[in-house]
Each structure stands twice: as C-alpha cells, then as structure tokens.
N, CA, C and O atoms as CSV, one atom per row, in Angstrom:
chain,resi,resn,atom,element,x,y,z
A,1,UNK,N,N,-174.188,-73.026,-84.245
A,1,UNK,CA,C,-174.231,-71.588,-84.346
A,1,UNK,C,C,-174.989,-71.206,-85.614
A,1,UNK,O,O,-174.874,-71.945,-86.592
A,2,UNK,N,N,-175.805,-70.044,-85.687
A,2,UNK,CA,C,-176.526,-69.898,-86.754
A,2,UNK,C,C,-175.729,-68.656,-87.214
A,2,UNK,O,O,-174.772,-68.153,-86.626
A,3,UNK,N,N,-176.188,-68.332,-88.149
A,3,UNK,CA,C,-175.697,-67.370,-89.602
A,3,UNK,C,C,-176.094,-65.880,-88.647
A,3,UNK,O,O,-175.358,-64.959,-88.293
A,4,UNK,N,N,-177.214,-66.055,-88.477
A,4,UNK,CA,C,-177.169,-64.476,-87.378
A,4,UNK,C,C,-176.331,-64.372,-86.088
A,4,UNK,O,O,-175.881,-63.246,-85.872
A,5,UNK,N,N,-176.092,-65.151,-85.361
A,5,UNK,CA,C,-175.291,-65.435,-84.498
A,5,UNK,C,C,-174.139,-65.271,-84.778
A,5,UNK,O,O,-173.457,-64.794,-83.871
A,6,UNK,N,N,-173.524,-65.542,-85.938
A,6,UNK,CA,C,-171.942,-65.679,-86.395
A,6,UNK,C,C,-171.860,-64.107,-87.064
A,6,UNK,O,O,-170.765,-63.592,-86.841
A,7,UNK,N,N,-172.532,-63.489,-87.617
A,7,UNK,CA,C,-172.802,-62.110,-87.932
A,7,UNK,C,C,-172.913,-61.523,-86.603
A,7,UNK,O,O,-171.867,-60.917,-86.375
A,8,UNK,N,N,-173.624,-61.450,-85.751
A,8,UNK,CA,C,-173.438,-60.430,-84.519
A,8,UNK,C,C,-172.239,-61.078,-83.905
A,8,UNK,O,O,-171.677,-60.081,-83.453
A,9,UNK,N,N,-171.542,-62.009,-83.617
A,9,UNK,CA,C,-169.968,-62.127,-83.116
A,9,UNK,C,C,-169.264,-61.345,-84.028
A,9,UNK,O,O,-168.537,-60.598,-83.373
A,10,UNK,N,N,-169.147,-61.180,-85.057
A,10,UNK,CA,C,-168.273,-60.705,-86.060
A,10,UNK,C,C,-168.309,-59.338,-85.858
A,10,UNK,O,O,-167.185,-58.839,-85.815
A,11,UNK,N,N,-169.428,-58.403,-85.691
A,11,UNK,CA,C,-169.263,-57.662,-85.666
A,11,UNK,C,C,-168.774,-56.819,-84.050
A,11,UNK,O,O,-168.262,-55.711,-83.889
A,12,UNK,N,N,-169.152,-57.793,-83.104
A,12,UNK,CA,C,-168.555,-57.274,-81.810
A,12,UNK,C,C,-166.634,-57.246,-81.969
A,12,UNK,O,O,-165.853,-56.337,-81.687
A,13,UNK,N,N,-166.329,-58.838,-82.614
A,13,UNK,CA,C,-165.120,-58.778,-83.249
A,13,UNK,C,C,-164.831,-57.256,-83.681
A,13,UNK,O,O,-164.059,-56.578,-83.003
A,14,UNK,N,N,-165.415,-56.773,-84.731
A,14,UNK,CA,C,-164.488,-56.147,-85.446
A,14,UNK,C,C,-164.218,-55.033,-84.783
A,14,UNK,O,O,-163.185,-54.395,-84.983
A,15,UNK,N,N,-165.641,-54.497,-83.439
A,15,UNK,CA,C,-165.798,-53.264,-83.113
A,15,UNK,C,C,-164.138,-53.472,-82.196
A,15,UNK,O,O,-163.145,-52.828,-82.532
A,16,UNK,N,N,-164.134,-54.132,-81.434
A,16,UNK,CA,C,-163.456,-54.353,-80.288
A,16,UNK,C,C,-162.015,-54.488,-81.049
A,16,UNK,O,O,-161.070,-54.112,-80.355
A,17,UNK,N,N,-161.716,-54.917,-82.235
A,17,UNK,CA,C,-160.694,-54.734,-83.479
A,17,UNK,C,C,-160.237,-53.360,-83.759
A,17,UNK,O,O,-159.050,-53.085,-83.579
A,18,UNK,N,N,-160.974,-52.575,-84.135
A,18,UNK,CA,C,-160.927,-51.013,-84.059
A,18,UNK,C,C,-161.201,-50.042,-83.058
A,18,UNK,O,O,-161.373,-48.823,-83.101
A,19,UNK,N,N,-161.199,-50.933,-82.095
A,19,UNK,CA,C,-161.538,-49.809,-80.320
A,19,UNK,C,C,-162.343,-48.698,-80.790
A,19,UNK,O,O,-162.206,-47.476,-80.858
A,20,UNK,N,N,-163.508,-49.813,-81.185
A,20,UNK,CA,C,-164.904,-48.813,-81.383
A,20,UNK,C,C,-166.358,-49.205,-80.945
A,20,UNK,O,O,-166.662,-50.393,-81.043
A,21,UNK,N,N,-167.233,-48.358,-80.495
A,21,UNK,CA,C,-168.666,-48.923,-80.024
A,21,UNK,C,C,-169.300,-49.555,-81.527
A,21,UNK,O,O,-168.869,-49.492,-82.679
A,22,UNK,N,N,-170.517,-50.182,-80.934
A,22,UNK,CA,C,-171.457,-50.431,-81.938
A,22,UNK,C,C,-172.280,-49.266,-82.461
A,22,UNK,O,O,-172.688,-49.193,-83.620
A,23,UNK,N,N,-172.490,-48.356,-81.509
A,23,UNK,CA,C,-172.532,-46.665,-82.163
A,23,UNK,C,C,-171.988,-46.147,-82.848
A,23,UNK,O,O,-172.567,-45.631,-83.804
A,24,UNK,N,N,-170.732,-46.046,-82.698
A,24,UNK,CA,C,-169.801,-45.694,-83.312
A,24,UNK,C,C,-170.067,-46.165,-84.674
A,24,UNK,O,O,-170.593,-45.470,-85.543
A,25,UNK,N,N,-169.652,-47.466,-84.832
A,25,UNK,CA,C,-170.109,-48.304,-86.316
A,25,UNK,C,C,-170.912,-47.885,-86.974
A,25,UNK,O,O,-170.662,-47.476,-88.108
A,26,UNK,N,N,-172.124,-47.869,-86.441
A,26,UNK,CA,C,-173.596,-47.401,-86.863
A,26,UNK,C,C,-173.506,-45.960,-87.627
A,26,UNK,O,O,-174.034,-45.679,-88.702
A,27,UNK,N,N,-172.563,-44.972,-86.654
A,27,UNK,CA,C,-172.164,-43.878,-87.514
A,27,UNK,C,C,-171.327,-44.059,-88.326
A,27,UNK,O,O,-171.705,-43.363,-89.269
A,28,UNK,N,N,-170.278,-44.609,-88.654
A,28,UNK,CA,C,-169.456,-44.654,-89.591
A,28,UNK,C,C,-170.033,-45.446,-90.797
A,28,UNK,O,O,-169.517,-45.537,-91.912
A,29,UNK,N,N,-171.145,-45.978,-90.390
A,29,UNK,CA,C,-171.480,-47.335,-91.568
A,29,UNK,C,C,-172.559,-46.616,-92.365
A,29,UNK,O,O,-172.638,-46.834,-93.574
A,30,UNK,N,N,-173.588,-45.578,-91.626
A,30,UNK,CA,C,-174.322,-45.053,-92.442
A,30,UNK,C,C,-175.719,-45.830,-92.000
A,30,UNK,O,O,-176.671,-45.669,-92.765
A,31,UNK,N,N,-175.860,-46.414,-91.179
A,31,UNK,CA,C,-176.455,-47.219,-90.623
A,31,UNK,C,C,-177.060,-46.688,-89.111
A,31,UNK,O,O,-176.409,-46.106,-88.244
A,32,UNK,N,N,-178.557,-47.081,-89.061
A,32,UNK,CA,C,-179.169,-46.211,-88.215
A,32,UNK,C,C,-178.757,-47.534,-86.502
A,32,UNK,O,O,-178.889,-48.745,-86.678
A,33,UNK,N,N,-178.427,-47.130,-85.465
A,33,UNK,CA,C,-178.463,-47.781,-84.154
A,33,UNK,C,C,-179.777,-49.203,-84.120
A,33,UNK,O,O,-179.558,-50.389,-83.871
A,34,UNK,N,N,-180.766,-48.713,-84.373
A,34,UNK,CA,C,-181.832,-49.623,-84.305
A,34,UNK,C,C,-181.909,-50.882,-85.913
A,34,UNK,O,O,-182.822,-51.630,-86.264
A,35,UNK,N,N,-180.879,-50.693,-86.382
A,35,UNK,CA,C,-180.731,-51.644,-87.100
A,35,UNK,C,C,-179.663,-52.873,-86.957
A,35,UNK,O,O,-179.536,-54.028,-87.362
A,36,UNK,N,N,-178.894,-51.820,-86.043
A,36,UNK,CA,C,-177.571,-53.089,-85.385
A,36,UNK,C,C,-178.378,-53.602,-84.149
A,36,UNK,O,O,-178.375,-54.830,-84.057
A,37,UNK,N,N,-178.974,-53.023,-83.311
A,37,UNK,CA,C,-180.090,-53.194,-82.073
A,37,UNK,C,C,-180.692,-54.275,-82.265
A,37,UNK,O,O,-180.500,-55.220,-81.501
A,38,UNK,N,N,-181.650,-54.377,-83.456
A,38,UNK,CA,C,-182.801,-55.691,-84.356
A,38,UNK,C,C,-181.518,-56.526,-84.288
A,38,UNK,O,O,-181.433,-57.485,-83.522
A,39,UNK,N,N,-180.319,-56.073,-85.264
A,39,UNK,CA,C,-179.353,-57.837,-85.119
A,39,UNK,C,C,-179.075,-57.941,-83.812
A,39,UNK,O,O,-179.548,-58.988,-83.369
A,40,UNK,N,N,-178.468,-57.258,-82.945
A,40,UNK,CA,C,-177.911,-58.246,-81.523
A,40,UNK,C,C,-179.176,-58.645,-80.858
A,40,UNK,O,O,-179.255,-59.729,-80.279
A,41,UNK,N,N,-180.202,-57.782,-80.920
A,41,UNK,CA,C,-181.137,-58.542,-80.182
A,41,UNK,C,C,-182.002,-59.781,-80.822
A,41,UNK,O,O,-182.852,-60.304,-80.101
A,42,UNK,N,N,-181.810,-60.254,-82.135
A,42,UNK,CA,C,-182.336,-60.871,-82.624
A,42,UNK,C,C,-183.606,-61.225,-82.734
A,42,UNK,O,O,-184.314,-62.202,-82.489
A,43,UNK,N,N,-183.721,-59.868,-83.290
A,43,UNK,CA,C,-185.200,-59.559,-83.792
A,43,UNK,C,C,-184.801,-59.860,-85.281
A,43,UNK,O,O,-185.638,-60.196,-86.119
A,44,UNK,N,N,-183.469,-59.717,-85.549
A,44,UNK,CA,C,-183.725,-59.559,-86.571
A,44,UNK,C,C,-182.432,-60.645,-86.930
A,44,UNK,O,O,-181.318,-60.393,-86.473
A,45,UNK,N,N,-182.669,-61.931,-87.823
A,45,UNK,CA,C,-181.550,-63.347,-87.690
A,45,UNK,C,C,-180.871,-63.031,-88.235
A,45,UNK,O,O,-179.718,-63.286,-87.889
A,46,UNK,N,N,-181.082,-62.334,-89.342
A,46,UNK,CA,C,-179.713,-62.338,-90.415
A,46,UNK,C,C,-180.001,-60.869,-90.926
A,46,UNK,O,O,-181.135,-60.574,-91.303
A,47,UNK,N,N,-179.156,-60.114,-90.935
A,47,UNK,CA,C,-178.377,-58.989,-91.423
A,47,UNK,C,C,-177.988,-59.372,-92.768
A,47,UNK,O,O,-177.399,-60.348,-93.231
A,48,UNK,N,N,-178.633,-58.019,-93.394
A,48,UNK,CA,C,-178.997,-58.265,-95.002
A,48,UNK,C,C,-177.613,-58.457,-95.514
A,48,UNK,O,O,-176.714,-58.653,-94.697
A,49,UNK,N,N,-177.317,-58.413,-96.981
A,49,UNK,CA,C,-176.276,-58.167,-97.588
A,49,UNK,C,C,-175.851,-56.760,-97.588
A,49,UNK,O,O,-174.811,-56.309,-97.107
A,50,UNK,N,N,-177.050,-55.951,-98.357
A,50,UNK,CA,C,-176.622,-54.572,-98.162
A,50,UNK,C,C,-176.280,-53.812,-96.989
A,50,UNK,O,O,-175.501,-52.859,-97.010
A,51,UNK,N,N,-177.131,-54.434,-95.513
A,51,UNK,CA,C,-176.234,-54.002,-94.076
A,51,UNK,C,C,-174.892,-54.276,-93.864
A,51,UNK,O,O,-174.179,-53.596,-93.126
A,52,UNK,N,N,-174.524,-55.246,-94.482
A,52,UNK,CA,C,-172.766,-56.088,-93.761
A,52,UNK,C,C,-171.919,-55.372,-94.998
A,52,UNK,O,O,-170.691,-55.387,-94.904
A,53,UNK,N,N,-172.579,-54.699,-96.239
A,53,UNK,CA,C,-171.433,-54.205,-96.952
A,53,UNK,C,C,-171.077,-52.660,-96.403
A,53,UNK,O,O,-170.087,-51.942,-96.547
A,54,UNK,N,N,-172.625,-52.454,-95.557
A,54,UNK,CA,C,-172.484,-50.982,-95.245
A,54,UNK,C,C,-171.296,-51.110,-93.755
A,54,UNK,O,O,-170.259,-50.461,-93.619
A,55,UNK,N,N,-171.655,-51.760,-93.149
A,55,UNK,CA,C,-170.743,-51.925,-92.111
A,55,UNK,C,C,-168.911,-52.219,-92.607
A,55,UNK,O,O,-167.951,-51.752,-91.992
A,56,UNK,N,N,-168.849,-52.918,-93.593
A,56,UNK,CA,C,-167.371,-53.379,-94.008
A,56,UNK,C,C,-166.727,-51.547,-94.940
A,56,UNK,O,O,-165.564,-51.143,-94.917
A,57,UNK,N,N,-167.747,-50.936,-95.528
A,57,UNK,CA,C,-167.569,-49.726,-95.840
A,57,UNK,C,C,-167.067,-48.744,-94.557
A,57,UNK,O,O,-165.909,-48.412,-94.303
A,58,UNK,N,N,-167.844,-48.518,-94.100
A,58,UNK,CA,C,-167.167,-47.578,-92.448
A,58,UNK,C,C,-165.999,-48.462,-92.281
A,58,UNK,O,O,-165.376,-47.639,-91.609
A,59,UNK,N,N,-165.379,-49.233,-92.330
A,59,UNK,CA,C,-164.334,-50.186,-91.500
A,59,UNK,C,C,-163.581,-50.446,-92.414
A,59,UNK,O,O,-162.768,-51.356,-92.256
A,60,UNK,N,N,-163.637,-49.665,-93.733
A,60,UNK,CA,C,-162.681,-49.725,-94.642
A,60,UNK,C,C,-162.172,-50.968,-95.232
A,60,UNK,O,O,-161.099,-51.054,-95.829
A,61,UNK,N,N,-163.309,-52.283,-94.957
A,61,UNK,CA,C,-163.052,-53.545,-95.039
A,61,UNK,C,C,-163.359,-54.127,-96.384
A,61,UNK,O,O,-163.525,-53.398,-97.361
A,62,UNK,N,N,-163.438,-55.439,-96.447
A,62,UNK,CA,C,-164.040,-56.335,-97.977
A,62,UNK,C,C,-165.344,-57.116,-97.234
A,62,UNK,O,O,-165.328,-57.497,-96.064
A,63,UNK,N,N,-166.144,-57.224,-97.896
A,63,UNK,CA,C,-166.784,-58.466,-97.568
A,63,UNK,C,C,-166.140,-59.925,-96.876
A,63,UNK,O,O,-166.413,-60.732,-95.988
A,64,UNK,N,N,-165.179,-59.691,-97.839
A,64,UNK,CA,C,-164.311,-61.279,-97.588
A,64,UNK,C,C,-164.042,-61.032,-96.251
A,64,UNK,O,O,-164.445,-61.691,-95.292
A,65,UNK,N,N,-163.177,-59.820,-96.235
A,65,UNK,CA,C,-162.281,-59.444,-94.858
A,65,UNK,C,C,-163.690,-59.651,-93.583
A,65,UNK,O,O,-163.425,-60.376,-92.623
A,66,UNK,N,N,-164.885,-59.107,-93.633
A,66,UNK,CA,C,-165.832,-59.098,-92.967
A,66,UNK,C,C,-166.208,-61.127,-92.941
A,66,UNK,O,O,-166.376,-61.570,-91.804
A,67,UNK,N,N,-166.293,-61.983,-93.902
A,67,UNK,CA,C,-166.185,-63.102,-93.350
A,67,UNK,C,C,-165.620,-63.947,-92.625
A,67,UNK,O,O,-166.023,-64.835,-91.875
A,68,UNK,N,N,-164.355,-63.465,-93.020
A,68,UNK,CA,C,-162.782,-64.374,-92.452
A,68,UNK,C,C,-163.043,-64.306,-90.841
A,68,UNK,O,O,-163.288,-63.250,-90.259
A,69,UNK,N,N,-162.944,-65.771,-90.109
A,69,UNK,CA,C,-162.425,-66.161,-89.264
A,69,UNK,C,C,-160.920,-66.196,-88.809
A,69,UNK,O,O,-160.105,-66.773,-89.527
A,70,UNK,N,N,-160.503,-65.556,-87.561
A,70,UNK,CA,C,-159.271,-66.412,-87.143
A,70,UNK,C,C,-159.461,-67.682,-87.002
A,70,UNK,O,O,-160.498,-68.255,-86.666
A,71,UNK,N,N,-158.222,-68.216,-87.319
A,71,UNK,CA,C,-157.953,-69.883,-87.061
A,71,UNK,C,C,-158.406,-70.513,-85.838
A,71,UNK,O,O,-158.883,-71.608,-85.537
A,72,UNK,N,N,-158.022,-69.208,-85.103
A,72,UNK,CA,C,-158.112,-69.985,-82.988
A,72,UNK,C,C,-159.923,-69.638,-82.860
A,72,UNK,O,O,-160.556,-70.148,-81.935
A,73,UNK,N,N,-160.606,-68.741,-83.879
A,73,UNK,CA,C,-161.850,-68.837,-83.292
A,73,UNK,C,C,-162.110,-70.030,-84.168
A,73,UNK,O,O,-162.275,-70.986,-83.410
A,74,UNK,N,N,-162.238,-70.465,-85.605
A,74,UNK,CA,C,-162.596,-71.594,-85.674
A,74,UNK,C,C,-161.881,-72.859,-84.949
A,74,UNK,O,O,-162.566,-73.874,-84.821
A,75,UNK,N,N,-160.814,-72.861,-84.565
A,75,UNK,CA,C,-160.238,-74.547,-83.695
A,75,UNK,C,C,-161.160,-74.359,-82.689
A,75,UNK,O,O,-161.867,-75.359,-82.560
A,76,UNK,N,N,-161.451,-73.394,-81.864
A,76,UNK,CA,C,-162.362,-73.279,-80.373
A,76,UNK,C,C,-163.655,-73.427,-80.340
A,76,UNK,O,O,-164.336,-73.505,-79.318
A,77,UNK,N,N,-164.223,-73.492,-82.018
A,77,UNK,CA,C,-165.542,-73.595,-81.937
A,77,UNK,C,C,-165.695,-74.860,-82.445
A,77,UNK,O,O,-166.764,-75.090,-83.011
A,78,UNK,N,N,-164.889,-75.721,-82.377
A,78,UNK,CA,C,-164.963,-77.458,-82.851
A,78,UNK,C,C,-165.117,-78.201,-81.537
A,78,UNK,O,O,-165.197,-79.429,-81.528
C-alpha cells in the first residue's frame, strides 16, 4: 500500500466516521472539492501536509488522531 493510498482510505474512514460526504469535508476543511478529487483519483499521490491538517481541522481532529489506525485495520492488512 502506498502513502497516497493509505491517505485516501483514511479519509473515506473518517468521512463514513462522522456520517459525512467527501463534500461535505471539503466544506468544513476549507478545502476546494477538486483537491480531494486529484487525491482519490490519484492524480495527485500524496496529499500535502498542509491539506491533511486542513482536513483534521474541519473534523476537529490531531494529526496524530488523523494517522492512527485501528488495530483490526492493521491485523487485516498483514
């Protein structure tokens, strides 16, 4: 799994965490649609730093909190 890959799971995670679209996000994050668009479609591999803090901001999150795995997604991905 690559680093952009594990960033666009995370964030479907979190939407589906807060029974929210990726629109939705995009508005709350301050963040324009065609920038979450470039990551899932992978145009674009990795999602900057300053995108994933803007996203953990709308979601009232940490960075950290935005890294952390559950346990059962890392045992399932071994």
């Amino acid at each position: 799994m690559t680093i952009g890959m594990a960033v666009r799971q995370r964030i479907l995670e979190l939407c589906q965490e807060n029974r929210i679209t990726v629109n939705k996000l995009a508005t709350i994050s301050g963040i324009t649609q065609s920038t979450l668009n470039n990551i899932f479609s992978g145009r674009n591999n990795s999602a900057t730093v300053a995108t994933i803090k803007k996203i953990c901001d709308g979601l009232n999150i940490t960075i950290q909190d935005f890294l952390m795995l559950s346990a059962s997604v890392i045992w399932s991905r071994r």
